[in-house]
PDB file of N, CA, C and O in Angstrom:
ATOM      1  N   UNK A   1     106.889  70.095  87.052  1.00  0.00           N
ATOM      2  CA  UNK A   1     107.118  70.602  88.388  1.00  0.00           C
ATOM      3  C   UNK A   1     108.095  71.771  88.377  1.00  0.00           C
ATOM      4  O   UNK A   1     107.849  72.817  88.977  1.00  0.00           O
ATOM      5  N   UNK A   2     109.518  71.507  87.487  1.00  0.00           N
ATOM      6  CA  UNK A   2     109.920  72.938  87.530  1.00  0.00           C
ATOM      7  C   UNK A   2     109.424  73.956  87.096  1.00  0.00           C
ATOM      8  O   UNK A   2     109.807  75.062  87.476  1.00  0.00           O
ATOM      9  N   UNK A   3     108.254  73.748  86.009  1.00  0.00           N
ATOM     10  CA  UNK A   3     108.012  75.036  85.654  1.00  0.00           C
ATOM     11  C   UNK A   3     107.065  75.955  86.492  1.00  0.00           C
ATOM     12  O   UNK A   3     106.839  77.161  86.394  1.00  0.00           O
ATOM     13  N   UNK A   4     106.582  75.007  87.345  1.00  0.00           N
ATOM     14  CA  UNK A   4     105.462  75.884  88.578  1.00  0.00           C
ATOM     15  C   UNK A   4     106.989  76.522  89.919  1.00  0.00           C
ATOM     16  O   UNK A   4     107.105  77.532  90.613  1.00  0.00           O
ATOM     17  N   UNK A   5     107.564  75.709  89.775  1.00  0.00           N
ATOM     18  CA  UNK A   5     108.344  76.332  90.474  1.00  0.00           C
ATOM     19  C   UNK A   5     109.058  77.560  90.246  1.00  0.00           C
ATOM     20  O   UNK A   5     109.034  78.594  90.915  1.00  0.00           O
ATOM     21  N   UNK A   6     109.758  77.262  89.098  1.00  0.00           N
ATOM     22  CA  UNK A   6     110.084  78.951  88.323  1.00  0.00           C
ATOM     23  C   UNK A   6     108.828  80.153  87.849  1.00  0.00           C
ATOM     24  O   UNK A   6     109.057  81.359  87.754  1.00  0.00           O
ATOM     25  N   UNK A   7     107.476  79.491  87.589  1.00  0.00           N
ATOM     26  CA  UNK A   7     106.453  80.241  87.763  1.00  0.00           C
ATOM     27  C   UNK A   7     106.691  81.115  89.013  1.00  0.00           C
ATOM     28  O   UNK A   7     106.939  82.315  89.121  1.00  0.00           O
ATOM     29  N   UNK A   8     106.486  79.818  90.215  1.00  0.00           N
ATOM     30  CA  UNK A   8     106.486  80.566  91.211  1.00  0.00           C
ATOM     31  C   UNK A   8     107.908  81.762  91.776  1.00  0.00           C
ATOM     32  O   UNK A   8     107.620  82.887  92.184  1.00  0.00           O
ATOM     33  N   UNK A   9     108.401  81.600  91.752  1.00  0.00           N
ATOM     34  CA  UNK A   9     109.517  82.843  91.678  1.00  0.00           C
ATOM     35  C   UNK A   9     109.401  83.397  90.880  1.00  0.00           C
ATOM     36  O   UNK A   9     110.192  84.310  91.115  1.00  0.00           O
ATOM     37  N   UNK A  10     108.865  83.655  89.750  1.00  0.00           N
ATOM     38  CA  UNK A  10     108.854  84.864  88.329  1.00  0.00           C
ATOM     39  C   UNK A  10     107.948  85.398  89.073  1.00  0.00           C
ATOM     40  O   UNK A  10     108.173  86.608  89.105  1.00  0.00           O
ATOM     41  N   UNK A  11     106.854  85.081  89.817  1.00  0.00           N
ATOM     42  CA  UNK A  11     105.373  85.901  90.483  1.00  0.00           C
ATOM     43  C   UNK A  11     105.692  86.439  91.438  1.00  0.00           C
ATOM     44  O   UNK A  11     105.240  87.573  91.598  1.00  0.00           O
ATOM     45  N   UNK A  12     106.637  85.848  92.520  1.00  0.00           N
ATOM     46  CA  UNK A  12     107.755  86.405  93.975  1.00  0.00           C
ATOM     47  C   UNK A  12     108.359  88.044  93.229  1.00  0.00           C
ATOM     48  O   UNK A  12     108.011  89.196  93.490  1.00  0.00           O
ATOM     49  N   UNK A  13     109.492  87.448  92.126  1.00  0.00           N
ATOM     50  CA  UNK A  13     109.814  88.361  91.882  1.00  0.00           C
ATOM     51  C   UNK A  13     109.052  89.665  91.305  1.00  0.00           C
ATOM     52  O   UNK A  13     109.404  90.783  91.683  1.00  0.00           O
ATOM     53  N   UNK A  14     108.005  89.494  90.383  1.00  0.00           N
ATOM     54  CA  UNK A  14     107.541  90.444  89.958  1.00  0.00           C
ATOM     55  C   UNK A  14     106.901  91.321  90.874  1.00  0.00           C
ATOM     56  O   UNK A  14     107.119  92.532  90.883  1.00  0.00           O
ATOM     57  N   UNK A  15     106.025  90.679  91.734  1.00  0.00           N
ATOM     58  CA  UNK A  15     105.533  91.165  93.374  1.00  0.00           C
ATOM     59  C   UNK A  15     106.558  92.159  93.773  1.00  0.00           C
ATOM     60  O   UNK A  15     106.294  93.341  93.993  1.00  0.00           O
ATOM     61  N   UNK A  16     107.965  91.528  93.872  1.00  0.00           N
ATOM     62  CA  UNK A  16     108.464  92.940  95.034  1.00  0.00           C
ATOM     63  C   UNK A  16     109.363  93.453  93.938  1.00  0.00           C
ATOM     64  O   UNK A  16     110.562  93.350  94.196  1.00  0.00           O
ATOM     65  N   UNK A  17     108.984  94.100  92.517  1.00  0.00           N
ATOM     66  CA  UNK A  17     109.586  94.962  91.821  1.00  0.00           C
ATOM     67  C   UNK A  17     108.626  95.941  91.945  1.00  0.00           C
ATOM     68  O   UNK A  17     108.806  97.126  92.229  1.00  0.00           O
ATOM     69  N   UNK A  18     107.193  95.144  91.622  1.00  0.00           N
ATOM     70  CA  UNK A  18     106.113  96.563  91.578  1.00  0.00           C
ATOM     71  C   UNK A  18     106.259  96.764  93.500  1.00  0.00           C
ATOM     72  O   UNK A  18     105.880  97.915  93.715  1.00  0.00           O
ATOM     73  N   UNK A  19     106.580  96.208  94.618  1.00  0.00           N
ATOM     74  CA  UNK A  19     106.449  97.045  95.718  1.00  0.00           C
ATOM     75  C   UNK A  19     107.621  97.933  95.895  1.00  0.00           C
ATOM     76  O   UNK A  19     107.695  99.073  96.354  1.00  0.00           O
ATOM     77  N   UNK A  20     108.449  97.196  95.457  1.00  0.00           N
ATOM     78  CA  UNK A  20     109.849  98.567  95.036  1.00  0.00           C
ATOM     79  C   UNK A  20     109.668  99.620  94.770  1.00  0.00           C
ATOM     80  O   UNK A  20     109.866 100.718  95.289  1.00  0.00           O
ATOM     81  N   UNK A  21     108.981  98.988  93.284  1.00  0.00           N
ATOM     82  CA  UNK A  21     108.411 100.552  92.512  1.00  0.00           C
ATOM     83  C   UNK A  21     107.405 101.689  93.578  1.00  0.00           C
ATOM     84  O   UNK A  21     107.547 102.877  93.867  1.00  0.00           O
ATOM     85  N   UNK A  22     106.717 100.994  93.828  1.00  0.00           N
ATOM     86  CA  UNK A  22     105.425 101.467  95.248  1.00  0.00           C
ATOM     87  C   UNK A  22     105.895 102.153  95.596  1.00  0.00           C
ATOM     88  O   UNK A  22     105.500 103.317  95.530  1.00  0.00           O
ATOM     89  N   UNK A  23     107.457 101.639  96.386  1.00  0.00           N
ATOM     90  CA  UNK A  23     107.755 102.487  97.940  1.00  0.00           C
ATOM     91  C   UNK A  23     108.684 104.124  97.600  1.00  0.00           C
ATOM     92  O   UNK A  23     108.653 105.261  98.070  1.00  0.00           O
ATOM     93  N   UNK A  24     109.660 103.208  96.230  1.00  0.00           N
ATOM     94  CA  UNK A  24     110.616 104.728  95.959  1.00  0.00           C
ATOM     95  C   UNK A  24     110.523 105.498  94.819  1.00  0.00           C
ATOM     96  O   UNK A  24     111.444 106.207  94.414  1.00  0.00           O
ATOM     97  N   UNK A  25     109.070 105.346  94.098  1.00  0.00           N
ATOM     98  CA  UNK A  25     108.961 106.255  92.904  1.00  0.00           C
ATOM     99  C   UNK A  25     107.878 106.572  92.928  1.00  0.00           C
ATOM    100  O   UNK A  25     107.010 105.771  92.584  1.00  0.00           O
ATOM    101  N   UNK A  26     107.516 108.026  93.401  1.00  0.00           N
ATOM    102  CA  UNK A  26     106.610 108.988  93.700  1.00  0.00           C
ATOM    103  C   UNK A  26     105.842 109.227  92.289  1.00  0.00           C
ATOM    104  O   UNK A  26     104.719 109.724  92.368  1.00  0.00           O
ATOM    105  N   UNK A  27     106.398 108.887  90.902  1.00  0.00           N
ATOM    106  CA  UNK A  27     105.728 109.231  90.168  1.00  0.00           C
ATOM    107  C   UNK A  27     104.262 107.985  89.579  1.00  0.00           C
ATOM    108  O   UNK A  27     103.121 108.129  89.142  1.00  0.00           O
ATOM    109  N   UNK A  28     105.351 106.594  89.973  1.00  0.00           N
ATOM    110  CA  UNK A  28     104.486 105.542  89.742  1.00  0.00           C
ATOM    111  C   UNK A  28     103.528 105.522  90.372  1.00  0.00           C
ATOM    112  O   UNK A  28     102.589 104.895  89.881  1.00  0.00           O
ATOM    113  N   UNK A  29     103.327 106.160  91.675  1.00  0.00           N
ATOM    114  CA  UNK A  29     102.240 105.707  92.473  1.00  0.00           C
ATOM    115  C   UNK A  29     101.266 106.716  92.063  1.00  0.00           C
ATOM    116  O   UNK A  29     100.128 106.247  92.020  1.00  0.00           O
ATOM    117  N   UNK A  30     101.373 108.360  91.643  1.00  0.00           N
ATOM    118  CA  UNK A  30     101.148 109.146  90.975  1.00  0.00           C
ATOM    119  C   UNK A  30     100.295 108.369  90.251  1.00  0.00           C
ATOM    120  O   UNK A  30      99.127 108.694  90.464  1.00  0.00           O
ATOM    121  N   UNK A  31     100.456 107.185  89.233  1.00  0.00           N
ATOM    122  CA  UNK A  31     100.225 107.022  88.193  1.00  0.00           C
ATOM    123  C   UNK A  31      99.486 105.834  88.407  1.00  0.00           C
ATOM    124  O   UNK A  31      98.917 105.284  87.463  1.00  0.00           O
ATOM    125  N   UNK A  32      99.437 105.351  89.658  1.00  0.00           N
ATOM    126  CA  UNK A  32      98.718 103.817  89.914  1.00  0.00           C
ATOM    127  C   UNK A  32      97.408 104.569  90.426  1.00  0.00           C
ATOM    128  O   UNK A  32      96.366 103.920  90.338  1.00  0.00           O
ATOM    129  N   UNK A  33      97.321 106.042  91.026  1.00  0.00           N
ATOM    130  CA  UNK A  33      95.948 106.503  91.580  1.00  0.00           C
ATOM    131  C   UNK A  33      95.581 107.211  90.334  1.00  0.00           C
ATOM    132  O   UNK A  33      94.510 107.789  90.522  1.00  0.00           O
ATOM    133  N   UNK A  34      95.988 107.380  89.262  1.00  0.00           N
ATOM    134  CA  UNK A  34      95.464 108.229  88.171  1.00  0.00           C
ATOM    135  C   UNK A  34      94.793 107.065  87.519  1.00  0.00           C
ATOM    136  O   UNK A  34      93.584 107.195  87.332  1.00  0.00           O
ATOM    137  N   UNK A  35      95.358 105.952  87.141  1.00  0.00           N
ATOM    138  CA  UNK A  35      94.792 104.870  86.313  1.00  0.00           C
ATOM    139  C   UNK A  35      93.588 104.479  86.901  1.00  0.00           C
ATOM    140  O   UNK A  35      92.668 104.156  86.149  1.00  0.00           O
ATOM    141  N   UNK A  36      93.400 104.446  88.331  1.00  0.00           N
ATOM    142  CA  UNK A  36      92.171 103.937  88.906  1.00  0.00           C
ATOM    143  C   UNK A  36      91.298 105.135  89.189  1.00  0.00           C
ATOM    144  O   UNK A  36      90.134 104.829  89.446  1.00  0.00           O
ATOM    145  N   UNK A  37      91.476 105.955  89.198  1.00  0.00           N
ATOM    146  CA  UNK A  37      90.591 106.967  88.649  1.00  0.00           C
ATOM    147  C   UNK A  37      90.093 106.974  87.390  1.00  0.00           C
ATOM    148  O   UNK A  37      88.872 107.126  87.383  1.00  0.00           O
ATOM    149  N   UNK A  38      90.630 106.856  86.236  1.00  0.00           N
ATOM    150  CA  UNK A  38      90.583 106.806  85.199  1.00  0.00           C
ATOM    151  C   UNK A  38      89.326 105.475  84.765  1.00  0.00           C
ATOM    152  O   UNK A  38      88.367 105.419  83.996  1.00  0.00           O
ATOM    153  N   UNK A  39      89.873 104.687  85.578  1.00  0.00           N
ATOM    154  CA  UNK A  39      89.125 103.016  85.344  1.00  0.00           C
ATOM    155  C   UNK A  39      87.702 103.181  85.724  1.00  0.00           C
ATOM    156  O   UNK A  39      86.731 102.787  85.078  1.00  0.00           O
ATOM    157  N   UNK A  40      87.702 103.811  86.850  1.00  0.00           N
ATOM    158  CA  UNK A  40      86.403 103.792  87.603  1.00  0.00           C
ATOM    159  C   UNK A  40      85.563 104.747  86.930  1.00  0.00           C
ATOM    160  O   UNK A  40      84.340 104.639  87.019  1.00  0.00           O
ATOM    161  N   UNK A  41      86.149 105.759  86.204  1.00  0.00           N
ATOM    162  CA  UNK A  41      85.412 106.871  85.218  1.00  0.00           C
ATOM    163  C   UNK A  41      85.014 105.853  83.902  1.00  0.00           C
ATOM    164  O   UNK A  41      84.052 106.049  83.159  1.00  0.00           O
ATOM    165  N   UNK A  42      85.930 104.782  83.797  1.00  0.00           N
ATOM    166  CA  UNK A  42      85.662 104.408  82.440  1.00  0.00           C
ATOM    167  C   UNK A  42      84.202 103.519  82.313  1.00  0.00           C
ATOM    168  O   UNK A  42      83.379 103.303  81.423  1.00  0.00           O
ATOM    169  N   UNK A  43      84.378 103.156  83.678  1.00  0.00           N
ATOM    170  CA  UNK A  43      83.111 102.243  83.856  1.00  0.00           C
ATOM    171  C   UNK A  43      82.224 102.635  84.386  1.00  0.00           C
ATOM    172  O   UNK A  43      81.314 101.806  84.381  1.00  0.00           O
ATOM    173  N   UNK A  44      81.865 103.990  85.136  1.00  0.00           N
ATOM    174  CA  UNK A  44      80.683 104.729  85.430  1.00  0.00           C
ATOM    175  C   UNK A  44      79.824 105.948  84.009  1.00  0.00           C
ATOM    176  O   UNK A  44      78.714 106.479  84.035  1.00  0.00           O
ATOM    177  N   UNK A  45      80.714 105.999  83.136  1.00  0.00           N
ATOM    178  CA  UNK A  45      80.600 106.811  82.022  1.00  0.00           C
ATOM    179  C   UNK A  45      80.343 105.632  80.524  1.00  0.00           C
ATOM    180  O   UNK A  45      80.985 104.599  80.331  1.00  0.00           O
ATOM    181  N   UNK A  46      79.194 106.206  79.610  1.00  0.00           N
ATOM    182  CA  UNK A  46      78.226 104.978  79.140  1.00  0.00           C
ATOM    183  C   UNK A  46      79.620 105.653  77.894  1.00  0.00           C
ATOM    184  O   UNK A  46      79.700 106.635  77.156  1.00  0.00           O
ATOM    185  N   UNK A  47      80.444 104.578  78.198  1.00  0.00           N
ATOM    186  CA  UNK A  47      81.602 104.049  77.098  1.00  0.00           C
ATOM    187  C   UNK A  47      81.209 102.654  76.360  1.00  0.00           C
ATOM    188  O   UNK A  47      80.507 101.776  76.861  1.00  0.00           O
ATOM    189  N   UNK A  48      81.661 102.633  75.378  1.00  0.00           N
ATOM    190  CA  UNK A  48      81.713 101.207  74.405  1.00  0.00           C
ATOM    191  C   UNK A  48      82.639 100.724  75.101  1.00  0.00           C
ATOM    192  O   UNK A  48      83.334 101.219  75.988  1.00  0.00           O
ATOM    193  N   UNK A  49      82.588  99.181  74.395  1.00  0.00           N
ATOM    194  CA  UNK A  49      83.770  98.335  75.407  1.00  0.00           C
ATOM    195  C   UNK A  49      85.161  98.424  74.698  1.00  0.00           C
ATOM    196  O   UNK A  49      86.270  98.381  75.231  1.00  0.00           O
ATOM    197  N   UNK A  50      84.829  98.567  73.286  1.00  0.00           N
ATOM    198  CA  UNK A  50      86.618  99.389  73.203  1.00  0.00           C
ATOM    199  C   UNK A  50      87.363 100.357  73.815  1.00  0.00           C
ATOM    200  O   UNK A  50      88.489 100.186  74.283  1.00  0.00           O
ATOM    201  N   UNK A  51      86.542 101.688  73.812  1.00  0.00           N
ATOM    202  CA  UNK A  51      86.964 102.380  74.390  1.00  0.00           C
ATOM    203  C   UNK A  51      87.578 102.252  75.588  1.00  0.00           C
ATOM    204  O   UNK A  51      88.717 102.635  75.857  1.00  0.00           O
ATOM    205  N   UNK A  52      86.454 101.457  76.636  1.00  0.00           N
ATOM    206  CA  UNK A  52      86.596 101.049  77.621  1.00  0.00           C
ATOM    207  C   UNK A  52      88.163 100.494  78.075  1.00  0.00           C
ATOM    208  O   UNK A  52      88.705 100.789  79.140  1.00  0.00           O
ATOM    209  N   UNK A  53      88.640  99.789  77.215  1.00  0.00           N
ATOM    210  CA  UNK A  53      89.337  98.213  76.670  1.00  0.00           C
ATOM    211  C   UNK A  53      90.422  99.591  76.125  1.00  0.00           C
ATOM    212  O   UNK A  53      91.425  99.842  76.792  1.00  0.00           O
ATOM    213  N   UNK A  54      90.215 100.095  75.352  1.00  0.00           N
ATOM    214  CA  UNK A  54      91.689 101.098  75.237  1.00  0.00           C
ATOM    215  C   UNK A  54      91.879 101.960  76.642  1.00  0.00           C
ATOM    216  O   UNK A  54      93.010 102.248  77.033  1.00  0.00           O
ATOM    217  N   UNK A  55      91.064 102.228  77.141  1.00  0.00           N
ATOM    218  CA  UNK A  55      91.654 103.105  78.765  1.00  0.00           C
ATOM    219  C   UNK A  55      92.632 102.805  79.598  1.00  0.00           C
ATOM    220  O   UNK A  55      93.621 103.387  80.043  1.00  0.00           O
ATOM    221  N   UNK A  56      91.869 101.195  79.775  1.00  0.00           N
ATOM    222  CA  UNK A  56      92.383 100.373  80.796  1.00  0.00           C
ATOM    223  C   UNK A  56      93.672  99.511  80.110  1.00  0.00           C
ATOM    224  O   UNK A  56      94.168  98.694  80.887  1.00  0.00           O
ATOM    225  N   UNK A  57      94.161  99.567  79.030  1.00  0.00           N
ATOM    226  CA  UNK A  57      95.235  98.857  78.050  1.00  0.00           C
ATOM    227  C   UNK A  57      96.368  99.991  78.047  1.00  0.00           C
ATOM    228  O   UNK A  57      97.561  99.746  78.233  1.00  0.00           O
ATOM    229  N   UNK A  58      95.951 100.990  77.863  1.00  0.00           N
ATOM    230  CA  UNK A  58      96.582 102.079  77.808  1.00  0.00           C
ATOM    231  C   UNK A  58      97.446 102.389  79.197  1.00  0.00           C
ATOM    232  O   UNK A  58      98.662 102.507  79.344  1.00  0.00           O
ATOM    233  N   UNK A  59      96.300 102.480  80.216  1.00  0.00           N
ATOM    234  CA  UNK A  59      96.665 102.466  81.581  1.00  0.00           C
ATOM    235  C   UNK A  59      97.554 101.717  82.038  1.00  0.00           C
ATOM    236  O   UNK A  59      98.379 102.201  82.813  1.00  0.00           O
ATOM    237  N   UNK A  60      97.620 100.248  81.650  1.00  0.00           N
ATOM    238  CA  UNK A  60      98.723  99.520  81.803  1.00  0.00           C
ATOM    239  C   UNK A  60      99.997  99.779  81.514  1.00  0.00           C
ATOM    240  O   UNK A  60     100.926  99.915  82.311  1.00  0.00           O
ATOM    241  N   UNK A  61     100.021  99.862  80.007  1.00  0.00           N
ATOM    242  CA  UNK A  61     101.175 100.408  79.598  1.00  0.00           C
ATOM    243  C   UNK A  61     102.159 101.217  80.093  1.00  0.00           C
ATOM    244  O   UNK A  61     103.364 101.001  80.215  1.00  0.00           O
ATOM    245  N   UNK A  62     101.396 102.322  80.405  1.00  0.00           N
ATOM    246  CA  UNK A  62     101.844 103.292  80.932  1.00  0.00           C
ATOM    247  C   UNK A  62     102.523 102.913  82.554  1.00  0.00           C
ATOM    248  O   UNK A  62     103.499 103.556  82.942  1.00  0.00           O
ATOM    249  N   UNK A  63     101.922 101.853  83.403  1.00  0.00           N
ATOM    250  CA  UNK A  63     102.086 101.231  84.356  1.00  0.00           C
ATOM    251  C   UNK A  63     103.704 100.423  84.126  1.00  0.00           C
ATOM    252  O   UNK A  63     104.787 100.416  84.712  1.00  0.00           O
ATOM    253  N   UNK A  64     103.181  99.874  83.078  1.00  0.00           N
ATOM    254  CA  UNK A  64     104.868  99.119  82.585  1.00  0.00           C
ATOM    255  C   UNK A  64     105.737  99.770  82.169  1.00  0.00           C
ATOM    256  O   UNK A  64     106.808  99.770  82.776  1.00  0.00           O
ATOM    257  N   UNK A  65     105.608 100.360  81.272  1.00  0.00           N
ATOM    258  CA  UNK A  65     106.855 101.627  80.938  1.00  0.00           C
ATOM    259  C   UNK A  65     107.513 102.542  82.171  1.00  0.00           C
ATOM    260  O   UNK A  65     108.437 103.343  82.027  1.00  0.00           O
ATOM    261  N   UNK A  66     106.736 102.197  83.562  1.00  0.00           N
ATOM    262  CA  UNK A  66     107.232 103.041  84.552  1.00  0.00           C
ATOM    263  C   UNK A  66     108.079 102.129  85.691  1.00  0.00           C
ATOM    264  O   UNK A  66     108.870 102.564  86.527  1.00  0.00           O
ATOM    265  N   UNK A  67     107.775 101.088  85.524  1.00  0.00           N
ATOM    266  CA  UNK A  67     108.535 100.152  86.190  1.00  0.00           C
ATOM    267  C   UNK A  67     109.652  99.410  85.486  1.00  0.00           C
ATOM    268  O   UNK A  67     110.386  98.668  86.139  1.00  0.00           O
ATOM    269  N   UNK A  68     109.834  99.598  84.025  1.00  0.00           N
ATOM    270  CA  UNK A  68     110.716  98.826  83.291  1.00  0.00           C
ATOM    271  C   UNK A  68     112.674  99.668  83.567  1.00  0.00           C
ATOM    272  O   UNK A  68     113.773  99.477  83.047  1.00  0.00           O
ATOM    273  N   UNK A  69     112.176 100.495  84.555  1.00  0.00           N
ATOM    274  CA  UNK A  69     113.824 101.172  85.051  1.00  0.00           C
ATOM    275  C   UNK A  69     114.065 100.358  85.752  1.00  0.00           C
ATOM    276  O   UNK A  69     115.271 100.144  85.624  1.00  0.00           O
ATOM    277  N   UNK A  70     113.433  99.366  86.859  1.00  0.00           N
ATOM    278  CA  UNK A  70     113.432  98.291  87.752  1.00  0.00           C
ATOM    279  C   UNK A  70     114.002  96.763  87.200  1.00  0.00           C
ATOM    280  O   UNK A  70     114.218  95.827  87.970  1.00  0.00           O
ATOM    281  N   UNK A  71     114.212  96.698  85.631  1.00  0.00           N
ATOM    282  CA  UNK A  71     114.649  95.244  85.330  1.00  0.00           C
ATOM    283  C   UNK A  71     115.668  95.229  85.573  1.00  0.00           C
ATOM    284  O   UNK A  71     115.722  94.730  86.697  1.00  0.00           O
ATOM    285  N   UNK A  72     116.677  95.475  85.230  1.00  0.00           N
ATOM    286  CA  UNK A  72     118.016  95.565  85.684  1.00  0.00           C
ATOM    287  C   UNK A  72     118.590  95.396  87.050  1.00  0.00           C
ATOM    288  O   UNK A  72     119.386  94.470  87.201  1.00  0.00           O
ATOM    289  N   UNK A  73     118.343  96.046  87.917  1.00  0.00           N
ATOM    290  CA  UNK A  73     118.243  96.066  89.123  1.00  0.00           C
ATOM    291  C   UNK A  73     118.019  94.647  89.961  1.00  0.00           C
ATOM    292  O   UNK A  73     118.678  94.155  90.877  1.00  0.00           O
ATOM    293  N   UNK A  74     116.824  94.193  89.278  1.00  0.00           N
ATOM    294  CA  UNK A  74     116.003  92.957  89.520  1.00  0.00           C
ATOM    295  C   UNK A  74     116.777  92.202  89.284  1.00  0.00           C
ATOM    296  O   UNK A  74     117.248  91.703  90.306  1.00  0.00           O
ATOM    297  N   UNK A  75     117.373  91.659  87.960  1.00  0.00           N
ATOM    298  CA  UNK A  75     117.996  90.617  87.663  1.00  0.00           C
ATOM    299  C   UNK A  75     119.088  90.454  88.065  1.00  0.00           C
ATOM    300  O   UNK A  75     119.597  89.349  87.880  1.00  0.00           O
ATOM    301  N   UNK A  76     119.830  91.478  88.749  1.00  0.00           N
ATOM    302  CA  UNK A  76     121.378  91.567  89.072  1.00  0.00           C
ATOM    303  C   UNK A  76     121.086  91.149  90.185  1.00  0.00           C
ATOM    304  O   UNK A  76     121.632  90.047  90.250  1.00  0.00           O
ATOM    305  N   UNK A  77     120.167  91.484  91.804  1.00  0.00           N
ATOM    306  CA  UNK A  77     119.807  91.165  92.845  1.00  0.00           C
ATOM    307  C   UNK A  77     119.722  89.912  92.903  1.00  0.00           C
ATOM    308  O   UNK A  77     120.142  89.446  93.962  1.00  0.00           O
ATOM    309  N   UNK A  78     119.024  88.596  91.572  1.00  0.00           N
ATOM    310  CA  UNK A  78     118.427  87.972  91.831  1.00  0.00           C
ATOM    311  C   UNK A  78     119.434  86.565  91.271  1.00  0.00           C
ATOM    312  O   UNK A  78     119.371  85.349  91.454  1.00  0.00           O
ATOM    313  N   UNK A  79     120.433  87.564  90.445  1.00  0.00           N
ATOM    314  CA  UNK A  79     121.732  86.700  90.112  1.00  0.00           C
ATOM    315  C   UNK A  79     122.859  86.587  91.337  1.00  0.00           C
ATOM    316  O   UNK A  79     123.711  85.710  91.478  1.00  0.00           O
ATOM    317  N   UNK A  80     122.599  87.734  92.169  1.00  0.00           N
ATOM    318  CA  UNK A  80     123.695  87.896  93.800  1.00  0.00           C
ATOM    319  C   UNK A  80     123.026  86.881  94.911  1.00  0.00           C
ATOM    320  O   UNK A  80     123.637  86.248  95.772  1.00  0.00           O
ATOM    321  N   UNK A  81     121.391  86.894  94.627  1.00  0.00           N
ATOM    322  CA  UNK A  81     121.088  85.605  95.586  1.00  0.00           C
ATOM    323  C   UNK A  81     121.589  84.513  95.031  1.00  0.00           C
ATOM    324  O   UNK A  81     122.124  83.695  95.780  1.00  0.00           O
ATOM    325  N   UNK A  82     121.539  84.301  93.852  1.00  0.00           N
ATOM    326  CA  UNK A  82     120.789  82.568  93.505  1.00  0.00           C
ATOM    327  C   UNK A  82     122.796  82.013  94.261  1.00  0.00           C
ATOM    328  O   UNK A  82     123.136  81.072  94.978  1.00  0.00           O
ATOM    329  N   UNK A  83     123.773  83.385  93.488  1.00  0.00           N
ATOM    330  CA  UNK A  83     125.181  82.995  93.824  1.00  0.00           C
ATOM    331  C   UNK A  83     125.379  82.220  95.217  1.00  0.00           C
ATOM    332  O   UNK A  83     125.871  81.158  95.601  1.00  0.00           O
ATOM    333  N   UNK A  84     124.513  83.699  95.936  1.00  0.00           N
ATOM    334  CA  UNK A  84     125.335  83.176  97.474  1.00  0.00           C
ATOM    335  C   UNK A  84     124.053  81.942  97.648  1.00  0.00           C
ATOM    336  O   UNK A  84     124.501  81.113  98.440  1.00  0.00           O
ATOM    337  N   UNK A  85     123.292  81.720  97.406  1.00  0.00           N
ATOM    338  CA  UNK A  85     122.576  80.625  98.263  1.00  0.00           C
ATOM    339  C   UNK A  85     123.031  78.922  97.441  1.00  0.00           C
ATOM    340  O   UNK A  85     122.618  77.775  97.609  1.00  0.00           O
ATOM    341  N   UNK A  86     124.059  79.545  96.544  1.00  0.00           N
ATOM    342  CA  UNK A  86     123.908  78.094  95.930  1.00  0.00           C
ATOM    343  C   UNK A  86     125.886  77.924  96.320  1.00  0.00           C
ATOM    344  O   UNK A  86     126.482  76.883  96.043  1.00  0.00           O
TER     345      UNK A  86
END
């Protein structure tokens, strides 16, 4: 049971880092309409499924490496709640 519970807050939290990311970094979102461009090319264009499978892997990455300025931030916020609510 705790671990669905801490599941469930690791999924809370991750949710409003990427809407963080969303709202105040012009480049991520930049980069969330490039990837789905990219995706939708990958799968209308007669690609192998590696290729395919490296686009969309790649795309991620690149997705994570742009939000990983956000951990810090995250964990300090989430160490100032747990303080005051406990």
């Amino acid at each position: 049971m705790v671990f669905l519970t801490r599941l469930k807050a690791r999924c809370i939290w991750s949710w409003s880092g990427v809407l963080a990311t969303w709202r105040s970094e012009y480049s991520f979102r930049s980069w969330v309409w490039v990837n789905l461009g990219s995706a939708l090319l990958a799968f209308a264009l007669p690609l192998t499924a590696a290729e395919r499978a490296l686009i969309l892997a790649l795309g991620l990455l690149v997705l994570a490496a742009g939000m990983s300025m956000l951990r810090w931030p995250v964990i300090y916020l989430g160490r100032w709640l747990r303080n005051r609510l406990t």
